[in-house]
C-alpha beads as a LAMMPS data file, in Angstrom:
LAMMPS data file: protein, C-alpha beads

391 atoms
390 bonds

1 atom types
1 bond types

-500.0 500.0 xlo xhi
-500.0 500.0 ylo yhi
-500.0 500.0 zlo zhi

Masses

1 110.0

Atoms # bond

1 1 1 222.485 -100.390 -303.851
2 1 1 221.010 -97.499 -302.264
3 1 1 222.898 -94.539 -301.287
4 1 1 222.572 -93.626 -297.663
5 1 1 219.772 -91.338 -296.574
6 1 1 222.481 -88.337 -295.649
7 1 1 223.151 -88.338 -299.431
8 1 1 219.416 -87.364 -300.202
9 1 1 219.274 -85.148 -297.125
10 1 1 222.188 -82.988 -298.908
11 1 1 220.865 -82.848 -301.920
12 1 1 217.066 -81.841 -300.547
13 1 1 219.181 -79.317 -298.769
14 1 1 220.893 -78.081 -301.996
15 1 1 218.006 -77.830 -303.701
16 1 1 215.911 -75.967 -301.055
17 1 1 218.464 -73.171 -301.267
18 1 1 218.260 -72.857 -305.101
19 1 1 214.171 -72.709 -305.261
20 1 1 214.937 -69.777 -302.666
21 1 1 217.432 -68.198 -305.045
22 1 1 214.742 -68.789 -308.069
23 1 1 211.539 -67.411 -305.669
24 1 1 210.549 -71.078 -306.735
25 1 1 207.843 -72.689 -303.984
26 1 1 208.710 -76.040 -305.273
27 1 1 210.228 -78.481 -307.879
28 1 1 207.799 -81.006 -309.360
29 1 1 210.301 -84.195 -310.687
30 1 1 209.378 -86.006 -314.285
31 1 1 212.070 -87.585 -315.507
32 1 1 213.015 -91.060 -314.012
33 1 1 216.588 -89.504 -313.813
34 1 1 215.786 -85.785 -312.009
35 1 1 213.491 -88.604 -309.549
36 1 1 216.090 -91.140 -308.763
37 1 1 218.475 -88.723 -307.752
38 1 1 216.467 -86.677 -305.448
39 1 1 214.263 -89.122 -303.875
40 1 1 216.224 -92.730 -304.664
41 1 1 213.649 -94.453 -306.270
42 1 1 214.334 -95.993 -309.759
43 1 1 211.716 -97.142 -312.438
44 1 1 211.279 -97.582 -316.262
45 1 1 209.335 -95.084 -317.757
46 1 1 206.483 -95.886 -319.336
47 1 1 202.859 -94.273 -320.409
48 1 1 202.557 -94.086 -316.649
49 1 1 204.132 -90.939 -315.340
50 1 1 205.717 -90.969 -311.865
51 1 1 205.426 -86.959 -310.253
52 1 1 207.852 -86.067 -307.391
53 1 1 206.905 -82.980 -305.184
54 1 1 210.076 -81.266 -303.670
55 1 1 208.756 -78.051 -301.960
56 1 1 210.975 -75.206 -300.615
57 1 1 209.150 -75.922 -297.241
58 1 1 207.385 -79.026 -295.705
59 1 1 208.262 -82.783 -297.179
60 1 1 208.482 -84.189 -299.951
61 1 1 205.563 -86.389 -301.968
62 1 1 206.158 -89.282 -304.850
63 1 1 202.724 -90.068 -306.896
64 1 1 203.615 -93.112 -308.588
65 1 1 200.925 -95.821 -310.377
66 1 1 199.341 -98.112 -308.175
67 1 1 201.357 -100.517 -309.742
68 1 1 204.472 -99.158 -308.228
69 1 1 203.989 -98.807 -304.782
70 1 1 205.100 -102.141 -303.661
71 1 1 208.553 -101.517 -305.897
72 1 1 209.164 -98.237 -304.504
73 1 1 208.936 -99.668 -300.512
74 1 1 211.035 -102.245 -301.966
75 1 1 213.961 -99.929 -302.997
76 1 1 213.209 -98.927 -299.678
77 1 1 211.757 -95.179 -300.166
78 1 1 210.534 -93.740 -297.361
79 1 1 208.905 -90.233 -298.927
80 1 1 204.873 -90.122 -298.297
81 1 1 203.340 -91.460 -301.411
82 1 1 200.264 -91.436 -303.192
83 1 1 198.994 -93.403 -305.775
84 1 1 196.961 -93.297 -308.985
85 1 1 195.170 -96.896 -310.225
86 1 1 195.398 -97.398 -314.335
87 1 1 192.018 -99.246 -313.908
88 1 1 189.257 -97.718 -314.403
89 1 1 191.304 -94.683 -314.798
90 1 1 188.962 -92.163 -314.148
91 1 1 191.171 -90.139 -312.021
92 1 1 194.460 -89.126 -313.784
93 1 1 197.664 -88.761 -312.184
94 1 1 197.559 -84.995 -312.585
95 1 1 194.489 -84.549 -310.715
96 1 1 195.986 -86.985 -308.033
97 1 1 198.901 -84.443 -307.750
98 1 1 196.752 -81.263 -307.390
99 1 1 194.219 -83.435 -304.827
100 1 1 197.790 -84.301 -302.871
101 1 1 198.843 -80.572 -303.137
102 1 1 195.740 -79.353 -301.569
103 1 1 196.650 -76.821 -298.773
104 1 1 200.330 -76.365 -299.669
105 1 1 201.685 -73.023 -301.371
106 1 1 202.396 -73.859 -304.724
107 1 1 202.029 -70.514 -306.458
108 1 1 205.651 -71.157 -308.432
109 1 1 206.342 -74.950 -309.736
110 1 1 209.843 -74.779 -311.295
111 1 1 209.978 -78.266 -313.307
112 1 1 212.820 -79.671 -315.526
113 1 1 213.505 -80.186 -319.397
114 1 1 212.557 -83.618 -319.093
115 1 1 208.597 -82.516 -318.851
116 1 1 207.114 -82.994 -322.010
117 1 1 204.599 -80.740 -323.868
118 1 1 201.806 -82.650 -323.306
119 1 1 202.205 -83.563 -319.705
120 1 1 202.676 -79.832 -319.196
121 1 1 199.342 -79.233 -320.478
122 1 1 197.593 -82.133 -318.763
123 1 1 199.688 -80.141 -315.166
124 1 1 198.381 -76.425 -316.213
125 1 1 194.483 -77.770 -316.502
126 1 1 195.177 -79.604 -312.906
127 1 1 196.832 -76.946 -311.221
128 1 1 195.495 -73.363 -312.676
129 1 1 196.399 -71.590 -310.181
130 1 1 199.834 -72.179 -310.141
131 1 1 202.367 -70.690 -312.793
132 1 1 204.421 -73.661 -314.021
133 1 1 208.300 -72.304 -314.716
134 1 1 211.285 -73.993 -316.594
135 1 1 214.227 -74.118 -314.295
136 1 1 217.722 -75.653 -314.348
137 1 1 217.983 -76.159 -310.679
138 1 1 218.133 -79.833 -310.435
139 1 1 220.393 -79.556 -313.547
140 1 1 222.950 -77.528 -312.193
141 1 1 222.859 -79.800 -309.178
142 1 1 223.884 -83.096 -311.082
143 1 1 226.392 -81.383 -312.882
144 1 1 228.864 -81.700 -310.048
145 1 1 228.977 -85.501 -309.054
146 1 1 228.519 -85.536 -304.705
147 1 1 231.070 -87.855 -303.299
148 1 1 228.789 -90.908 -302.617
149 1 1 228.698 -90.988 -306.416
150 1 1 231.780 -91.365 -308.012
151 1 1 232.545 -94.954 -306.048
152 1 1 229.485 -96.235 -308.283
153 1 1 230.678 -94.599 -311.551
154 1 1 233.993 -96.421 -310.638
155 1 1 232.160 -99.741 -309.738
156 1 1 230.575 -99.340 -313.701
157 1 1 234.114 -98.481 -315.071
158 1 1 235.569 -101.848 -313.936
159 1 1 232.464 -103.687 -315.429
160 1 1 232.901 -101.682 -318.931
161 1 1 236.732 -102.029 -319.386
162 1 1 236.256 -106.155 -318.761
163 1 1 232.859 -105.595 -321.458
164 1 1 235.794 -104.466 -323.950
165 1 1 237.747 -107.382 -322.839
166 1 1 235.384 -109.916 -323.036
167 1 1 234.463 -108.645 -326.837
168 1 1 237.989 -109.024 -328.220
169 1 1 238.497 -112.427 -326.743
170 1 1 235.316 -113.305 -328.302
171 1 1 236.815 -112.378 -331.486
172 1 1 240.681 -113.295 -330.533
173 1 1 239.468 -117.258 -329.443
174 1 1 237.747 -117.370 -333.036
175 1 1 240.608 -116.714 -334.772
176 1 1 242.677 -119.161 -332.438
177 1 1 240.176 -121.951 -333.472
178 1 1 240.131 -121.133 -337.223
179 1 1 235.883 -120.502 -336.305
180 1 1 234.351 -117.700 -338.421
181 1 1 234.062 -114.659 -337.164
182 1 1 231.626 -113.423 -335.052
183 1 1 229.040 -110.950 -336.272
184 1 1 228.475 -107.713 -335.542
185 1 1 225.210 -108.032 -333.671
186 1 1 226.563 -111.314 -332.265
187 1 1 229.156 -108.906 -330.679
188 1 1 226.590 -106.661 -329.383
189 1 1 225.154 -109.370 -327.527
190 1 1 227.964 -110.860 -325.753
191 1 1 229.714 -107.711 -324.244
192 1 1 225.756 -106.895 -323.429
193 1 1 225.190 -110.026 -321.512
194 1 1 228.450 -110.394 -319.889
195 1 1 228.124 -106.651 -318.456
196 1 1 224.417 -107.324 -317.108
197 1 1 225.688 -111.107 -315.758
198 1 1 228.434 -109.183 -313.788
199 1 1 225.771 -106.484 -311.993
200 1 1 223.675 -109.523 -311.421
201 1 1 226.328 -111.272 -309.935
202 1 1 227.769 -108.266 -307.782
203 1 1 224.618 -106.602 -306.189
204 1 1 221.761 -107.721 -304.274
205 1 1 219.232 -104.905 -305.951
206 1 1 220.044 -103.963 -308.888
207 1 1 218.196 -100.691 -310.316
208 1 1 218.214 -98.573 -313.221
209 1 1 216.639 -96.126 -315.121
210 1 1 217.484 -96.781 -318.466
211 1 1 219.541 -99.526 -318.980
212 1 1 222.397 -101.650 -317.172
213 1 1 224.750 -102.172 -320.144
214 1 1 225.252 -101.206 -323.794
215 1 1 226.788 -102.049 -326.828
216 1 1 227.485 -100.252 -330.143
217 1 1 229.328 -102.336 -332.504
218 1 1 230.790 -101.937 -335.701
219 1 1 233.508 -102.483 -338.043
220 1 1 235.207 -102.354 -341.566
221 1 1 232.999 -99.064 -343.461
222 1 1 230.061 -99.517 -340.702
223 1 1 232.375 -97.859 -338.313
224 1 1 232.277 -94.565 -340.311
225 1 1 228.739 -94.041 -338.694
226 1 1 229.698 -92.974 -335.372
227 1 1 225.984 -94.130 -334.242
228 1 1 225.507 -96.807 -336.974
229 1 1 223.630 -99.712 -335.014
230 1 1 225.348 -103.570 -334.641
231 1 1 224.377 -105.283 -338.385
232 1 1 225.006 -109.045 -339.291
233 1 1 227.967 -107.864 -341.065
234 1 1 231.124 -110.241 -340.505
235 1 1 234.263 -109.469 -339.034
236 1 1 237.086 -109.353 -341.378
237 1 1 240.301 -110.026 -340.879
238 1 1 241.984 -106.359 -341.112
239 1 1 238.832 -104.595 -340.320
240 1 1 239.194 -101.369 -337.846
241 1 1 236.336 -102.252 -334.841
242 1 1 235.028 -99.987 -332.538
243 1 1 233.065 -101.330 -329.236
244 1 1 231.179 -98.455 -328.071
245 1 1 230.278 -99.765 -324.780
246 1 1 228.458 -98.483 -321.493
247 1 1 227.307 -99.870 -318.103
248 1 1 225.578 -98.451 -315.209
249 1 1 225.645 -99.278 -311.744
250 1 1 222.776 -97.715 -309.300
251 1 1 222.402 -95.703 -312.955
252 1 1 225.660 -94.038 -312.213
253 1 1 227.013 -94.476 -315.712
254 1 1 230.463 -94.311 -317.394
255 1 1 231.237 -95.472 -321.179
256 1 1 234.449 -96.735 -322.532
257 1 1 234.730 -97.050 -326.005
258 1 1 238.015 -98.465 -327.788
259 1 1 239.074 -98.882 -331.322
260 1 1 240.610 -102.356 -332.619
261 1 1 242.110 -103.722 -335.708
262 1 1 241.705 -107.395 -336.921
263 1 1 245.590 -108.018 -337.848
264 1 1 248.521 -106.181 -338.666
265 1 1 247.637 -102.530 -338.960
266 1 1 247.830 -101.137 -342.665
267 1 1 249.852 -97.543 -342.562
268 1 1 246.544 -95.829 -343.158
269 1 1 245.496 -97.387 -340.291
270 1 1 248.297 -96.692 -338.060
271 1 1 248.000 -92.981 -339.302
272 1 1 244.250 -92.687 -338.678
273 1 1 244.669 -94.281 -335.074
274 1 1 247.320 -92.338 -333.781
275 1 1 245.952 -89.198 -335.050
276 1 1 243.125 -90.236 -332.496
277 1 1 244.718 -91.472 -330.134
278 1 1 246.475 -88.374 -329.667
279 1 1 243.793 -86.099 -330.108
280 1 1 242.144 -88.277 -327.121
281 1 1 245.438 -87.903 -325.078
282 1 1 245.360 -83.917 -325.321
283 1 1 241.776 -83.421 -325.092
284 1 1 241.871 -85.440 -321.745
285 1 1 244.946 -83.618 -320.426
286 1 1 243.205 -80.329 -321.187
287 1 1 240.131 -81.152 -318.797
288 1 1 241.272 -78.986 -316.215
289 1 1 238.723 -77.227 -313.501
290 1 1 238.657 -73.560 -314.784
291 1 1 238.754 -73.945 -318.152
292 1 1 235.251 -73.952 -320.571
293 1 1 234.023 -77.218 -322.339
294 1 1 234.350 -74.956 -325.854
295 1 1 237.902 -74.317 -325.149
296 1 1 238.623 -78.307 -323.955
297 1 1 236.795 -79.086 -326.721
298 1 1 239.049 -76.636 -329.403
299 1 1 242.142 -77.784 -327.855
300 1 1 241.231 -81.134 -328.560
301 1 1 239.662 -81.340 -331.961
302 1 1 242.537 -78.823 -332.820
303 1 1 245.302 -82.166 -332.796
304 1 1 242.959 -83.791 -335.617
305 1 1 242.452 -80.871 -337.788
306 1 1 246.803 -80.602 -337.257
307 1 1 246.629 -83.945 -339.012
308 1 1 244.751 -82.916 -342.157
309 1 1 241.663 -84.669 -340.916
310 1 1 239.513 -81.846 -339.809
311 1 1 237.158 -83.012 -342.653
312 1 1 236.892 -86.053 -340.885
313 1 1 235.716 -84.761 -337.668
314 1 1 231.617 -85.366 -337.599
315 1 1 230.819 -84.965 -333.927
316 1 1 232.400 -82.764 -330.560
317 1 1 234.443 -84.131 -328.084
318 1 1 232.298 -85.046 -325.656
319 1 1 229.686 -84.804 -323.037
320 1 1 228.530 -84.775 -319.215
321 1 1 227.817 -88.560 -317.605
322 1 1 225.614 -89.210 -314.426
323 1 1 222.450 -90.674 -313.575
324 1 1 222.049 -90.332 -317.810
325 1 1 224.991 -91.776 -320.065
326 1 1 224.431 -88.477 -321.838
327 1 1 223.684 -85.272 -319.754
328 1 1 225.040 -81.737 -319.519
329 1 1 227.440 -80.188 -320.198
330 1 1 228.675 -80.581 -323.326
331 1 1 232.289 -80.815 -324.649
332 1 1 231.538 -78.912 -327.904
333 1 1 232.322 -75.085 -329.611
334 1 1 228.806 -74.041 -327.943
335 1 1 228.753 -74.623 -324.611
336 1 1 230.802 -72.242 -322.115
337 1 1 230.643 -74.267 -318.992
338 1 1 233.400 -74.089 -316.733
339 1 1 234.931 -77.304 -315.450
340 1 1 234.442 -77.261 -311.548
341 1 1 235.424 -80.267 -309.596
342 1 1 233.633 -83.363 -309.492
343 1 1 232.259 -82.855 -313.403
344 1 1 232.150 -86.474 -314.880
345 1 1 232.785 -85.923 -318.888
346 1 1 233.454 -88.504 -321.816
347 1 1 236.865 -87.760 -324.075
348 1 1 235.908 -89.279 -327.082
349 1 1 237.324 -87.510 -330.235
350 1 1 236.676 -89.677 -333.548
351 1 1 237.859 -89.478 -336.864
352 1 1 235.676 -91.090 -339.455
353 1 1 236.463 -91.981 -342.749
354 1 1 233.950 -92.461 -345.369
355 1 1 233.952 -96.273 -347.234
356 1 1 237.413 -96.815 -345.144
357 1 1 236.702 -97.358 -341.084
358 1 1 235.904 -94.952 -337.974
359 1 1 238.393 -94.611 -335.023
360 1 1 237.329 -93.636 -331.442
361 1 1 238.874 -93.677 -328.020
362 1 1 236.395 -92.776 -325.614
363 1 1 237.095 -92.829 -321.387
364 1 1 234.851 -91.309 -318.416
365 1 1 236.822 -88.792 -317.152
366 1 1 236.745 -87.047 -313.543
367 1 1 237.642 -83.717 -313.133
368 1 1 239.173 -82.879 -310.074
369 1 1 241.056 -79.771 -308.678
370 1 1 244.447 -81.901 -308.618
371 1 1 243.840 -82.374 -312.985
372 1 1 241.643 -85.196 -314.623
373 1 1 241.046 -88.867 -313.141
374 1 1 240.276 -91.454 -315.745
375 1 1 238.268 -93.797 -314.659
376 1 1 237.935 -96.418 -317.518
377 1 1 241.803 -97.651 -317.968
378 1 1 241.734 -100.160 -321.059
379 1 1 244.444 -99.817 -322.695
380 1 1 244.621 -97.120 -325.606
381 1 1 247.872 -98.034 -327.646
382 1 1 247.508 -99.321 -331.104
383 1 1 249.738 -102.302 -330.480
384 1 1 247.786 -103.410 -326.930
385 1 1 244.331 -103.039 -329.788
386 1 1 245.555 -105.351 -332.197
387 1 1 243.383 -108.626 -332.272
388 1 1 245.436 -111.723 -332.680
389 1 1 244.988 -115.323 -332.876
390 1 1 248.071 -116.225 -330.424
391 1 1 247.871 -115.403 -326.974

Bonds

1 1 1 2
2 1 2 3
3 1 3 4
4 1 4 5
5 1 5 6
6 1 6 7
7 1 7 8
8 1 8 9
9 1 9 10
10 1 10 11
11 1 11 12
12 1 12 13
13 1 13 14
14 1 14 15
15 1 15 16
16 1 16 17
17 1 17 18
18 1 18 19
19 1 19 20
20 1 20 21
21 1 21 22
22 1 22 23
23 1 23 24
24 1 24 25
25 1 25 26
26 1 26 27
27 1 27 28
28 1 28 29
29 1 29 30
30 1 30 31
31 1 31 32
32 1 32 33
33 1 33 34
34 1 34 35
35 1 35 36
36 1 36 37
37 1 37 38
38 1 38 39
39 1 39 40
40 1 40 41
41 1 41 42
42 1 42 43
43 1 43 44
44 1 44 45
45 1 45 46
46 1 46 47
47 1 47 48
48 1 48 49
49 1 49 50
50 1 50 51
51 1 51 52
52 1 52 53
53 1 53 54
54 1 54 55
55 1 55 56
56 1 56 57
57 1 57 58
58 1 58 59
59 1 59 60
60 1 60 61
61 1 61 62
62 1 62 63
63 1 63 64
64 1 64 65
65 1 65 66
66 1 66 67
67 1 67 68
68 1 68 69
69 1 69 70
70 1 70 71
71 1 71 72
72 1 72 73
73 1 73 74
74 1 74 75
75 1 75 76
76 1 76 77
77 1 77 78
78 1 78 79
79 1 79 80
80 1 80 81
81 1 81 82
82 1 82 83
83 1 83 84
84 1 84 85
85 1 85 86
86 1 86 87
87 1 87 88
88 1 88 89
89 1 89 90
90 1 90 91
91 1 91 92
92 1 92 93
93 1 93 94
94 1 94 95
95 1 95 96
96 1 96 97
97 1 97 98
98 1 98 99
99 1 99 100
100 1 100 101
101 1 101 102
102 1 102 103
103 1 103 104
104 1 104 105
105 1 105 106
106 1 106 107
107 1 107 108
108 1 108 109
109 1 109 110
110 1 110 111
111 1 111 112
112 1 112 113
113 1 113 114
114 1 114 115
115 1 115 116
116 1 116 117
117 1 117 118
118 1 118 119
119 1 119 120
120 1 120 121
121 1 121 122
122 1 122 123
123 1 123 124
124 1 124 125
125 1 125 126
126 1 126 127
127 1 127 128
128 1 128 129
129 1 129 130
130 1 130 131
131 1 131 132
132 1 132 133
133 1 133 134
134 1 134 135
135 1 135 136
136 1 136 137
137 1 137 138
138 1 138 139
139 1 139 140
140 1 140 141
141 1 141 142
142 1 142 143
143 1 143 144
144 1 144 145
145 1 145 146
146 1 146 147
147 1 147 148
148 1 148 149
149 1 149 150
150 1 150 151
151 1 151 152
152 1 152 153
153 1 153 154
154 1 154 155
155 1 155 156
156 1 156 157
157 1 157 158
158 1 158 159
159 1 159 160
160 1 160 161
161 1 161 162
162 1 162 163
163 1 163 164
164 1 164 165
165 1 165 166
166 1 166 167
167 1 167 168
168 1 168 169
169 1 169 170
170 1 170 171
171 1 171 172
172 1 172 173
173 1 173 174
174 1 174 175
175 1 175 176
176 1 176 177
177 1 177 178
178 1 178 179
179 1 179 180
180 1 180 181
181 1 181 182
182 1 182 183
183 1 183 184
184 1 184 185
185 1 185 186
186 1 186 187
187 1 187 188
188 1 188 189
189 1 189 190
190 1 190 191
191 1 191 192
192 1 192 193
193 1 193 194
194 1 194 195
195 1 195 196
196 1 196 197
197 1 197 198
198 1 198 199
199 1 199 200
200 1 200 201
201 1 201 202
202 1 202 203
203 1 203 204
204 1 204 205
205 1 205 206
206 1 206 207
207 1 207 208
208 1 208 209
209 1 209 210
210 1 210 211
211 1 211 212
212 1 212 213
213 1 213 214
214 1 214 215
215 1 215 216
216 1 216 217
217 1 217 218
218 1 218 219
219 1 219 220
220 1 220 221
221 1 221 222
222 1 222 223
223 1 223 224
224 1 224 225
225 1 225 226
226 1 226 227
227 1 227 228
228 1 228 229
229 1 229 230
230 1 230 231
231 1 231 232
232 1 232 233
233 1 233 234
234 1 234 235
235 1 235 236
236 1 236 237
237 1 237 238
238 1 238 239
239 1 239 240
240 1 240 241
241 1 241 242
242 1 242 243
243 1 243 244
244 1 244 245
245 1 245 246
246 1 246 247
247 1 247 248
248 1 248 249
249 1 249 250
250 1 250 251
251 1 251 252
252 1 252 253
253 1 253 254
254 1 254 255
255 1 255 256
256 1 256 257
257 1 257 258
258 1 258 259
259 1 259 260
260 1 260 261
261 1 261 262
262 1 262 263
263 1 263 264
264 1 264 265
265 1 265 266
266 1 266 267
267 1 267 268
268 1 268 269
269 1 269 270
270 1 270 271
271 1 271 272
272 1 272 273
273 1 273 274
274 1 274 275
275 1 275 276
276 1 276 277
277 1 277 278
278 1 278 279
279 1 279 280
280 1 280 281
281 1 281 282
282 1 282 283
283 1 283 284
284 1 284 285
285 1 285 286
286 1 286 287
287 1 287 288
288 1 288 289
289 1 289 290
290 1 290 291
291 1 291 292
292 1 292 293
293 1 293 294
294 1 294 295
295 1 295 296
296 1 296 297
297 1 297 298
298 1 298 299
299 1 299 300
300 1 300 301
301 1 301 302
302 1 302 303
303 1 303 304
304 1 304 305
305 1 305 306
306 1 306 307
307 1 307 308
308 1 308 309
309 1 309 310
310 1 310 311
311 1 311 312
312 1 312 313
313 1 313 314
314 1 314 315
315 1 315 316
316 1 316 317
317 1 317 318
318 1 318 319
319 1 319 320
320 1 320 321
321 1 321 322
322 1 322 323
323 1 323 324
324 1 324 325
325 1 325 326
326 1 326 327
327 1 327 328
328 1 328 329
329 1 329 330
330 1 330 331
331 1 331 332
332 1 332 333
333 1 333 334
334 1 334 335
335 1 335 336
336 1 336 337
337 1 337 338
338 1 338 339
339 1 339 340
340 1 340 341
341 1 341 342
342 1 342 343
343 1 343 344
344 1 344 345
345 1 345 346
346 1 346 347
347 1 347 348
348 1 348 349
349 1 349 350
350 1 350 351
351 1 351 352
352 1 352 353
353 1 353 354
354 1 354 355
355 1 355 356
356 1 356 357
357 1 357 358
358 1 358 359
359 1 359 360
360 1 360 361
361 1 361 362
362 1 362 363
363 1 363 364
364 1 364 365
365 1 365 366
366 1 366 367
367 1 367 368
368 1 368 369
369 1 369 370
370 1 370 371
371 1 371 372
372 1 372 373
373 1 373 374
374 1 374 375
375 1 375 376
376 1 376 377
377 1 377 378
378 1 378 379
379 1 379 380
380 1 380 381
381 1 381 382
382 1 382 383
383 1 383 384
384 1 384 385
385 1 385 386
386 1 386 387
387 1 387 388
388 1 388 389
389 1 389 390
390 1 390 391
């Protein structure tokens, strides 16, 4: 699952010419996500920080815990790497940085937003002479997808559209048996384990830095929190369900959410659906390269608040998705990013209706200079969402 060494190569070279741009003499890498994608190697964070050295000149250097070293060779990483042991731990893995960095010019160390406060501190007593500096040049990087990419955010699209899928059988084969139906949680936990069975079953390695696949799942007046976690709640017959659902593949992540009723639709549910469903439909259409996220975003919300549900409206349109399933930019009022080609974005307008239901159609969305790709493709009509007993 590794992407080929020219794809590293490029982005080493891409970055080189930015920390020349920024009078930068090197990036120092925190955050498994900023690592993976310019070095290839993939771990779980924990209270063991992994440090990647990309200088403007020379190569490159991973410190990772001593622990690691046989899983990085493994994903078959080929940077030179040092290590720090966690027992005794008498060295820490700041001063193994600055004892690796001996010799080399690091008067300017741009590092990301993903640095914390407190490793920044633990970096300034380790390196004093240096002058540690915020930068968004890996950002701006990953904001464009490069095209050895998008085939893996493709690969997780298929896996999350069957992850919707597999939840509504769960629910449709329960009504077809006269069963009970499932819990919320229960829910959760299928779509979950079906989407991690499937990368199992597909690839040889499979790596990650957060998680392979994810489920938010709720229904009836739990799906007017658009974050509310999976509860032991029953599903009703005429509830309103949304499966918020991601997966990952090589941590090249998409999401595809979809909104379902239990039954024949009420009117008010019909009305609060399509109302969505449009808003989802324009908002997508609008993601054209040229255009800012605040206007996409306008355009979009602008359909609901048409509807005489603009009080119903509790979060933006939508966001950036890459090696994180939420990363810049952002499809909301503040944030004047143009669209360029290759941008991966969610389109997932929701309206939310307090002690009623929540609706939400989300898809991963490519922009490209011939308009916007989807590349989740459940179905979005009302009457292809309606969760039957009869097949």
């Amino acid at each position: 699952m590794r992407l080929p060494d020219s794809f590293y190569s490029t982005v080493r070279a891409r970055l080189t010419e930015a920390l020349h741009e920024r009078d930068l003499d090197g990036f120092l890498a925190s955050s498994p996500a900023d690592v993976a994608f310019l070095s290839g190697f993939f771990y779980i964070a924990t209270e063991r920080p992994v440090y990647l050295w990309m200088p403007r000149e020379g190569d490159p250097l991973l410190v990772v815990p001593h622990l690691d070293v046989e899983y990085a060779a493994q994903q078959g990483v080929s940077l030179d790497t040092v290590s720090y042991a966690e027992f005794p731990g008498l060295v820490t893995p700041e001063q193994t940085l600055a004892a690796a960095l001996t010799g080399r010019r690091t008067r300017r160390i741009g590092f990301g937003a993903g640095l914390t406060v407190g490793a920044l501190g633990k970096l300034t007593a380790a390196l004093p002479a240096a002058d540690l500096v915020p930068t968004d040049a890996v950002a701006r990087l990953r904001l464009r997808k490069f095209p050895e990419e998008i085939p893996l955010h493709e690969a997780a699209a298929r896996i999350c559209d069957d992850m919707l899928a597999a939840g509504r059988e769960l629910i449709a084969e329960a009504l077809r048996a006269g069963r009970e139906l499932p819990r919320e949680d229960e829910i959760a936990r299928h779509v979950i384990g079906y989407g991690t069975d499937r990368m199992y079953a597909e690839y040889d390695m499979v790596v990650y830095t957060t998680k392979l696949a994810g489920g938010l799942v709720y229904a009836g007046p739990n799906s007017a929190l658009p974050h509310g976690l999976p509860t032991r709640r029953r599903i009703q017959p005429g509830d309103t369900l949304i499966l918020s659902l991601g997966a990952a593949v090589a941590s090249r992540f998409v999401e595809s959410e979809r909104t379902f009723v239990v039954g024949e639709p009420t009117a008010e549910q019909r009305r609060y659906y399509e109302a969505d469903r449009e808003a989802q439909q324009v908002g997508t259409e609008a993601m054209l390269v040229g255009r800012t996220c605040a206007e996409v975003n306008r355009t979009c919300l602008d359909v609901l608040r048409g509807h005489g549900l603009g009080d119903y409206i509790r979060h933006r349109q939508g966001h950036g998705i890459g090696l994180q399933n939420h990363e810049p930019p952002w499809v909301a009022d503040g944030d004047d990013t143009v669209l360029a080609d290759g941008m991966l974005l969610s389109s997932e307008p929701g309206v939310y209706v307090p002690g009623h239901a929540g609706y939400r159609i989300s898809d991963t969305v490519l922009v490209t200079d011939a308009g916007p790709r989807r590349l989740t493709s459940y179905p979005r009509d009302l009457e292809a969402n309606i969760i039957e007993g009869v097949r």
